[in-house]
N, CA, C and O atoms as a Tripos MOL2 file, in Angstrom:
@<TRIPOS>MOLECULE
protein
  184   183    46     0     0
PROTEIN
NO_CHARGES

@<TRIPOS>ATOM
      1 N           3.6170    1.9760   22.0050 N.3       1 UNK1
      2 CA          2.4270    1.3800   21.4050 C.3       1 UNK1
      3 C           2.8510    0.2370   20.4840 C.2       1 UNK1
      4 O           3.6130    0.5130   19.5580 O.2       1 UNK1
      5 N           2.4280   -1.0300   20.6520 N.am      2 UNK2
      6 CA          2.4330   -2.3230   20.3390 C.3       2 UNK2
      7 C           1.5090   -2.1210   18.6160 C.2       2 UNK2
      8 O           0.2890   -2.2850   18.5920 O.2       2 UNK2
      9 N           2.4460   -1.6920   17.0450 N.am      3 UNK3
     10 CA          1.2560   -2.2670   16.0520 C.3       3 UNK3
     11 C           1.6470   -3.1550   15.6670 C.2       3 UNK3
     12 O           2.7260   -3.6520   15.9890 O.2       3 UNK3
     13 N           0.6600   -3.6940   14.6680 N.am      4 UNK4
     14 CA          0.6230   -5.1580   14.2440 C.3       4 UNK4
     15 C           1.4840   -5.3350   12.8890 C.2       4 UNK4
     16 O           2.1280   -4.4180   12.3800 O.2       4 UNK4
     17 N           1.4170   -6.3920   12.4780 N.am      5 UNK5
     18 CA          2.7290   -7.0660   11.4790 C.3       5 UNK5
     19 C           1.8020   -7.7910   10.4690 C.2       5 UNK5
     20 O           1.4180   -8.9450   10.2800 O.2       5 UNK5
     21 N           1.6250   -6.5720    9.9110 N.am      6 UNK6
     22 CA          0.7680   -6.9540    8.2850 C.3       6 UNK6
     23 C           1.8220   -7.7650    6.8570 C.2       6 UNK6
     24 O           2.8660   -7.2950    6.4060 O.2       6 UNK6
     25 N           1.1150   -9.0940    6.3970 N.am      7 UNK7
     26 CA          1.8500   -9.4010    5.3890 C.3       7 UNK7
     27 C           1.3380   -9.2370    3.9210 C.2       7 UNK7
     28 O           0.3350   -9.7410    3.4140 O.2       7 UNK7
     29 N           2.1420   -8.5230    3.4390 N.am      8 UNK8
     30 CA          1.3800   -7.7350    1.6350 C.3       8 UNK8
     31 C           2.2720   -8.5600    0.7520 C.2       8 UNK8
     32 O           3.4720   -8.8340    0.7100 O.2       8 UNK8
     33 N           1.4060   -8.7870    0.2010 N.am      9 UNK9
     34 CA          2.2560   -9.4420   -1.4540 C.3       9 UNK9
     35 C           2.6540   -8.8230   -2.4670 C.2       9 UNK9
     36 O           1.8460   -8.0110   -2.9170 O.2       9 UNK9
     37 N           3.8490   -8.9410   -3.1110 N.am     10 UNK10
     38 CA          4.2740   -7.9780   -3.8660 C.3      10 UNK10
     39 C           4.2100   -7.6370   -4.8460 C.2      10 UNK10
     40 O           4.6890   -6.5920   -5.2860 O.2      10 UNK10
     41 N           3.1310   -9.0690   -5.8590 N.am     11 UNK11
     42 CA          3.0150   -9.0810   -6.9740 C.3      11 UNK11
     43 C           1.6500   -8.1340   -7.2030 C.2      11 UNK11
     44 O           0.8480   -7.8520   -6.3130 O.2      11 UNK11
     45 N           1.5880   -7.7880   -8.3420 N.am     12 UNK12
     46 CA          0.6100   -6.9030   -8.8630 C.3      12 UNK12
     47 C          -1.3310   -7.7730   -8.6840 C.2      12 UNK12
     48 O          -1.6680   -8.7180   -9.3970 O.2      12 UNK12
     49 N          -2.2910   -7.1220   -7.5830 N.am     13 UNK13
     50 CA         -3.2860   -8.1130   -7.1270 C.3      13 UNK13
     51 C          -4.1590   -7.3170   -7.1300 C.2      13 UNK13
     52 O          -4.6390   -7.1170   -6.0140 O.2      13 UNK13
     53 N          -4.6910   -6.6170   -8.1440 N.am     14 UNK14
     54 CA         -5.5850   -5.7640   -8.6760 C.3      14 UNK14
     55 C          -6.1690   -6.2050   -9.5640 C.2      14 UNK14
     56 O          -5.7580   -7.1010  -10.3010 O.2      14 UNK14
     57 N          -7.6390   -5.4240   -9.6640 N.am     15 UNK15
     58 CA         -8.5820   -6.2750  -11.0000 C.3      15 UNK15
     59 C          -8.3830   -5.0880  -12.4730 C.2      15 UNK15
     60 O          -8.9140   -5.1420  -13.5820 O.2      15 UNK15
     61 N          -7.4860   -4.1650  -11.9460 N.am     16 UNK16
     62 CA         -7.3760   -3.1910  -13.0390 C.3      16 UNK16
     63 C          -5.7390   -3.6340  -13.8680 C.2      16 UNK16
     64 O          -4.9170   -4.1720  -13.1250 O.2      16 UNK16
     65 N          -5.4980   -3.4970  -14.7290 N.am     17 UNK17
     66 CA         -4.2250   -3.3590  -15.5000 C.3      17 UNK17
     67 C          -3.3030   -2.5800  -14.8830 C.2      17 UNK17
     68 O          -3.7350   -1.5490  -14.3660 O.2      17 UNK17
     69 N          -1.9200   -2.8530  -14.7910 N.am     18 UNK18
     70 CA         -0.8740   -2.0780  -14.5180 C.3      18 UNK18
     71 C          -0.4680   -1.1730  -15.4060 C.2      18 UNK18
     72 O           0.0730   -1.6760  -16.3910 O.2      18 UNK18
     73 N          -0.5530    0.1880  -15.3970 N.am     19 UNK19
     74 CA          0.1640    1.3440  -15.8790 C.3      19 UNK19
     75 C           1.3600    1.3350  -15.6060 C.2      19 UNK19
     76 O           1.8470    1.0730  -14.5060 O.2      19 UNK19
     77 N           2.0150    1.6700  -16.7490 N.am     20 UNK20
     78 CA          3.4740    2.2870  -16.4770 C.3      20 UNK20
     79 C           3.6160    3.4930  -16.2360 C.2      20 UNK20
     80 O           4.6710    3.8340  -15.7020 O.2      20 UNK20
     81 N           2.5400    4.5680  -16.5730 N.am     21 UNK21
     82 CA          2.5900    5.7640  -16.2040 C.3      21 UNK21
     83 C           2.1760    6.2550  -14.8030 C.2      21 UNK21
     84 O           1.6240    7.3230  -14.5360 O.2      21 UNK21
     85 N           2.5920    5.1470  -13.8530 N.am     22 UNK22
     86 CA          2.2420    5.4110  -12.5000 C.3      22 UNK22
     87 C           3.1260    4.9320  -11.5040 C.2      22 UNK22
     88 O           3.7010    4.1170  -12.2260 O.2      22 UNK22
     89 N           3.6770    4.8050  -10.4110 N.am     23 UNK23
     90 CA          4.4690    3.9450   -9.6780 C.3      23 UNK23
     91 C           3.2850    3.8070   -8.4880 C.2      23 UNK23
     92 O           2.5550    4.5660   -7.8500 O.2      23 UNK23
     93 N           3.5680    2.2820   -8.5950 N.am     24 UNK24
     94 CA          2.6540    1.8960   -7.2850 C.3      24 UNK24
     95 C           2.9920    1.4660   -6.1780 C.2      24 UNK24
     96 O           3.4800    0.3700   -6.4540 O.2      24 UNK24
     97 N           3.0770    1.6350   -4.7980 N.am     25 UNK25
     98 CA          3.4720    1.4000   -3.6710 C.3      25 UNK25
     99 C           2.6480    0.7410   -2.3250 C.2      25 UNK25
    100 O           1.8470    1.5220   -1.8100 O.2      25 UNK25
    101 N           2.7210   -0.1560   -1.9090 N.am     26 UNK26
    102 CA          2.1320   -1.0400   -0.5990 C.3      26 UNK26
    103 C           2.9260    0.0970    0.9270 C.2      26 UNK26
    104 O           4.0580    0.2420    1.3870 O.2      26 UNK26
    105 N           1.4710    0.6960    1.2500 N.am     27 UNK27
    106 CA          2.2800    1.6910    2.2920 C.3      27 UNK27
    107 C           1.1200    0.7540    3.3710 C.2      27 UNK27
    108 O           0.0940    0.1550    3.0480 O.2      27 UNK27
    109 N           1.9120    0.9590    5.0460 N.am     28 UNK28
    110 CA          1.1770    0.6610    5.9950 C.3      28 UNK28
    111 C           1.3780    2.2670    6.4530 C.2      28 UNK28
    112 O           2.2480    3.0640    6.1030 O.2      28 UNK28
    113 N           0.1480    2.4500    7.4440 N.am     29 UNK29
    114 CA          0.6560    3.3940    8.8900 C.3      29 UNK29
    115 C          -0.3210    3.4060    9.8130 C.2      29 UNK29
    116 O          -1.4560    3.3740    9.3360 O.2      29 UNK29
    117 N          -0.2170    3.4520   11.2820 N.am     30 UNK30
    118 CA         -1.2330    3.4310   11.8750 C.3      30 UNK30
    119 C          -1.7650    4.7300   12.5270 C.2      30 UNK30
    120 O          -1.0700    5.6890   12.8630 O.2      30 UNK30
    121 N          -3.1110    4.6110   12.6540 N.am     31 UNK31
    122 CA         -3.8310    5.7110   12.8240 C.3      31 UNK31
    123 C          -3.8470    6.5300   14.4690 C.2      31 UNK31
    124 O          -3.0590    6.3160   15.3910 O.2      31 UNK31
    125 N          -4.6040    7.1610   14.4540 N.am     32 UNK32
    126 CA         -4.5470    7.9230   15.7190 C.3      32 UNK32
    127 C          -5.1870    7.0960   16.8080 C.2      32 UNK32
    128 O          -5.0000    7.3530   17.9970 O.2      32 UNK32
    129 N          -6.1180    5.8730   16.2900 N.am     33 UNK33
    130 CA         -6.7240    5.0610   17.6380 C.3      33 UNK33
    131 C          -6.0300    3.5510   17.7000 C.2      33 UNK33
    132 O          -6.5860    2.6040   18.2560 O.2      33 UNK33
    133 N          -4.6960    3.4630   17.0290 N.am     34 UNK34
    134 CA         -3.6590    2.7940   17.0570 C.3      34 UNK34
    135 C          -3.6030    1.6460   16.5330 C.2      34 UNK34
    136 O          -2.8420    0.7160   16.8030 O.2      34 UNK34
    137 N          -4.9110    1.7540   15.3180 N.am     35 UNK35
    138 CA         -4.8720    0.9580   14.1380 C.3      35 UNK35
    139 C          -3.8490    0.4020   13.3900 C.2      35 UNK35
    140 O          -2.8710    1.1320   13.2310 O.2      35 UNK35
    141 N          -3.8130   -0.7920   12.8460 N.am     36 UNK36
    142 CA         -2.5310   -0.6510   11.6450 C.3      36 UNK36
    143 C          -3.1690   -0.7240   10.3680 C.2      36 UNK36
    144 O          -3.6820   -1.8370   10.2630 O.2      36 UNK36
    145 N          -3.3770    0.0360    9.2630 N.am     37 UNK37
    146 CA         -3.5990    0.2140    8.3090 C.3      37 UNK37
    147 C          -3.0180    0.0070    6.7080 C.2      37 UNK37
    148 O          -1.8670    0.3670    6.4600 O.2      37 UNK37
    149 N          -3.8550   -0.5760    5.6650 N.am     38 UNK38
    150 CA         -2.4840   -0.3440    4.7940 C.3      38 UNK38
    151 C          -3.5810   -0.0300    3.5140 C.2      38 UNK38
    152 O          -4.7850   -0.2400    3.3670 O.2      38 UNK38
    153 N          -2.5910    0.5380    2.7330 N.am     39 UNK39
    154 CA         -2.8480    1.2030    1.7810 C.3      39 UNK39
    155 C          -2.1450    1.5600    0.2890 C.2      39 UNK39
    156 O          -0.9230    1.7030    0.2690 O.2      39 UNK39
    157 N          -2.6540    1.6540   -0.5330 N.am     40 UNK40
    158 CA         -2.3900    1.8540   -2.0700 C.3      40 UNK40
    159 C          -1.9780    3.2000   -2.5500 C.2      40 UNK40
    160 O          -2.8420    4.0400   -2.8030 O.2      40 UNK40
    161 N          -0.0060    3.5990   -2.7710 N.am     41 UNK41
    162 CA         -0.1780    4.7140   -3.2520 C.3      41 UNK41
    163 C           0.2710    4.9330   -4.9430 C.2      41 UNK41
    164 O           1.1240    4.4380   -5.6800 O.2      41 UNK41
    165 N          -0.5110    5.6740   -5.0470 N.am     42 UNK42
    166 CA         -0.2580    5.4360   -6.7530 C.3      42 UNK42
    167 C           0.4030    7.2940   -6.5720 C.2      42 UNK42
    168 O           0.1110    8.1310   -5.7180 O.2      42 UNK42
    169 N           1.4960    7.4060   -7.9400 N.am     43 UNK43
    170 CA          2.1920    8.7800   -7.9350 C.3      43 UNK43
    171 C           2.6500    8.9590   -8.8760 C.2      43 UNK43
    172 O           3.5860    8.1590   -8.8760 O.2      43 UNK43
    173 N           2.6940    9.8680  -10.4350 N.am     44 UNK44
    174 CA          3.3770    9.5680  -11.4090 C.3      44 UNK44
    175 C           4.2990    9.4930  -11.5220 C.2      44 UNK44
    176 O           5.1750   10.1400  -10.9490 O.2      44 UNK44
    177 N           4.4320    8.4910  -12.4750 N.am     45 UNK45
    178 CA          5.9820    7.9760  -12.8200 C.3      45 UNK45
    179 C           6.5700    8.9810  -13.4990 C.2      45 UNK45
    180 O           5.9800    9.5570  -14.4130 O.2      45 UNK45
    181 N           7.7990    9.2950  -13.1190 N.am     46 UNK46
    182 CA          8.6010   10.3320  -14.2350 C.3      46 UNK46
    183 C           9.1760    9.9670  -15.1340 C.2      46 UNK46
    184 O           9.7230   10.7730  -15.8860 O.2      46 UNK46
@<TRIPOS>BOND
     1     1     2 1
     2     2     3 1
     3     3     4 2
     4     3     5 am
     5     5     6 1
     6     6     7 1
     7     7     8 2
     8     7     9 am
     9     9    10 1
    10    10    11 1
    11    11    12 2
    12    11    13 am
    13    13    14 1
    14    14    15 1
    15    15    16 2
    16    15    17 am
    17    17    18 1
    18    18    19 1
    19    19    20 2
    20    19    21 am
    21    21    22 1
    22    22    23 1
    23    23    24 2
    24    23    25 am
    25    25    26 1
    26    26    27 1
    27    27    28 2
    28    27    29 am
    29    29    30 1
    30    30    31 1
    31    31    32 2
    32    31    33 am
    33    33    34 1
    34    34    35 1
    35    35    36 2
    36    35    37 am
    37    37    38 1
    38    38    39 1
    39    39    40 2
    40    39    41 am
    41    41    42 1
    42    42    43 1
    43    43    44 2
    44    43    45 am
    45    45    46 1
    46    46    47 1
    47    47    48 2
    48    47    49 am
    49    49    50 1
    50    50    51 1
    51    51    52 2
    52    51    53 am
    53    53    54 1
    54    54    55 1
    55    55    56 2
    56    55    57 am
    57    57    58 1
    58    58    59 1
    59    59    60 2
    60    59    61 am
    61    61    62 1
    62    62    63 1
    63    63    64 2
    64    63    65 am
    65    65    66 1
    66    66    67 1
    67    67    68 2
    68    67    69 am
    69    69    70 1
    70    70    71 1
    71    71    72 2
    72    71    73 am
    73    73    74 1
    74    74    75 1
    75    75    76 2
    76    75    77 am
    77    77    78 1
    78    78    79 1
    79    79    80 2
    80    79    81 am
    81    81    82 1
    82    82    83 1
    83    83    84 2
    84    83    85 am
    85    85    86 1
    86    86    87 1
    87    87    88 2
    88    87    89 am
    89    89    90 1
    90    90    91 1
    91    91    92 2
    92    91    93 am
    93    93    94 1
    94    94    95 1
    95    95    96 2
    96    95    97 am
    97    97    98 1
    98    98    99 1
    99    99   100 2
   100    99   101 am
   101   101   102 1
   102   102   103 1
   103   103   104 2
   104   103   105 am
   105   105   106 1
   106   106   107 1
   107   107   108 2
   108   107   109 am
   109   109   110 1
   110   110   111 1
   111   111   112 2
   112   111   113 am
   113   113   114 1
   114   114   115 1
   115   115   116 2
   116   115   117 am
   117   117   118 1
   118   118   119 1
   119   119   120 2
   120   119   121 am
   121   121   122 1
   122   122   123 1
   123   123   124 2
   124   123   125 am
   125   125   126 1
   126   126   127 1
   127   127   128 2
   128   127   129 am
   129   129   130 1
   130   130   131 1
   131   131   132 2
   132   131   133 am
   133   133   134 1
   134   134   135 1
   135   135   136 2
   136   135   137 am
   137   137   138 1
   138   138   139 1
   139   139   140 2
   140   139   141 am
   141   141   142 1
   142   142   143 1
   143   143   144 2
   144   143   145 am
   145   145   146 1
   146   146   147 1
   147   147   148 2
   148   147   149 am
   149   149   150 1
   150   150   151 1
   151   151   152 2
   152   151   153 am
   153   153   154 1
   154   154   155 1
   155   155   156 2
   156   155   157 am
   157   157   158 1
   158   158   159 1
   159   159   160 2
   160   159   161 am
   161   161   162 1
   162   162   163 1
   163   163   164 2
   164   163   165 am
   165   165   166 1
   166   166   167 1
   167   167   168 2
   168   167   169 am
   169   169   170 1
   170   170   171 1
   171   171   172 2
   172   171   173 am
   173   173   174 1
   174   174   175 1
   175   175   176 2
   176   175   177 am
   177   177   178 1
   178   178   179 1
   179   179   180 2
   180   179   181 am
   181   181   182 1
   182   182   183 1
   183   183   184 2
@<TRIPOS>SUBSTRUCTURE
     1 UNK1         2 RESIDUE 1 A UNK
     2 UNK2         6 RESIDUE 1 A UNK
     3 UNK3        10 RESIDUE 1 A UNK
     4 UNK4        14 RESIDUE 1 A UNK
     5 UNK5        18 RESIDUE 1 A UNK
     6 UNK6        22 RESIDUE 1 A UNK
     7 UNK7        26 RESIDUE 1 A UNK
     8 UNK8        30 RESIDUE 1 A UNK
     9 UNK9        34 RESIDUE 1 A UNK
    10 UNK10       38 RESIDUE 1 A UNK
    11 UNK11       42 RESIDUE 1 A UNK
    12 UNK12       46 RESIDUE 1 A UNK
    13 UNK13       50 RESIDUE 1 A UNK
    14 UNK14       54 RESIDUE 1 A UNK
    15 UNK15       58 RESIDUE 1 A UNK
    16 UNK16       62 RESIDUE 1 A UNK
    17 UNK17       66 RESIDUE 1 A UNK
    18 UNK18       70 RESIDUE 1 A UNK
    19 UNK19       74 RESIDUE 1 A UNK
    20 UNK20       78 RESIDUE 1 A UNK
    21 UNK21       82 RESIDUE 1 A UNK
    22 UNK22       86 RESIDUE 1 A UNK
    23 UNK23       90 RESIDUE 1 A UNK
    24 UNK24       94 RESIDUE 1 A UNK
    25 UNK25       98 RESIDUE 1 A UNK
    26 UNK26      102 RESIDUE 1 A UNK
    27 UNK27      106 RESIDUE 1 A UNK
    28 UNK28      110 RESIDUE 1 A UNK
    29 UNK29      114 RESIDUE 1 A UNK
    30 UNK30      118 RESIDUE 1 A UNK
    31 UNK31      122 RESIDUE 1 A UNK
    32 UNK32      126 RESIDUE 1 A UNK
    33 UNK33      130 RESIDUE 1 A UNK
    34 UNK34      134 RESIDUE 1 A UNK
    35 UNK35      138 RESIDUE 1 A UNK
    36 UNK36      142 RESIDUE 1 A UNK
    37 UNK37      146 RESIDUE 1 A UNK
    38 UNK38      150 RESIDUE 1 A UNK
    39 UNK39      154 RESIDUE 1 A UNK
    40 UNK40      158 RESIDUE 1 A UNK
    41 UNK41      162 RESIDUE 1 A UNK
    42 UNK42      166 RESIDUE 1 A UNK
    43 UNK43      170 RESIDUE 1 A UNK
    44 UNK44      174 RESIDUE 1 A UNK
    45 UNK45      178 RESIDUE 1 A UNK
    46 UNK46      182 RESIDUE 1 A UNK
């Protein structure tokens, strides 16, 4: 299966403030109808 070639920027492009009490991550994955998807994971920072 052929997915696609998403380009994300790395700088911080949110209308909210950056926490340090969080780590934030640019995740892709594609779905079961062979979407390419991307997405925001936020996870606390230790």
């Amino acid at each position: 299966m052929k997915t696609e070639e998403l380009k994300m920027v790395s700088e911080w492009d949110k209308t909210f403030p950056k926490s340090e009490k969080v780590e934030h991550k640019k995740i892709t994955f594609v779905n079961r109808y062979g979407i390419t998807l991307a997405a925001d994971m936020y996870t606390p920072n230790k």
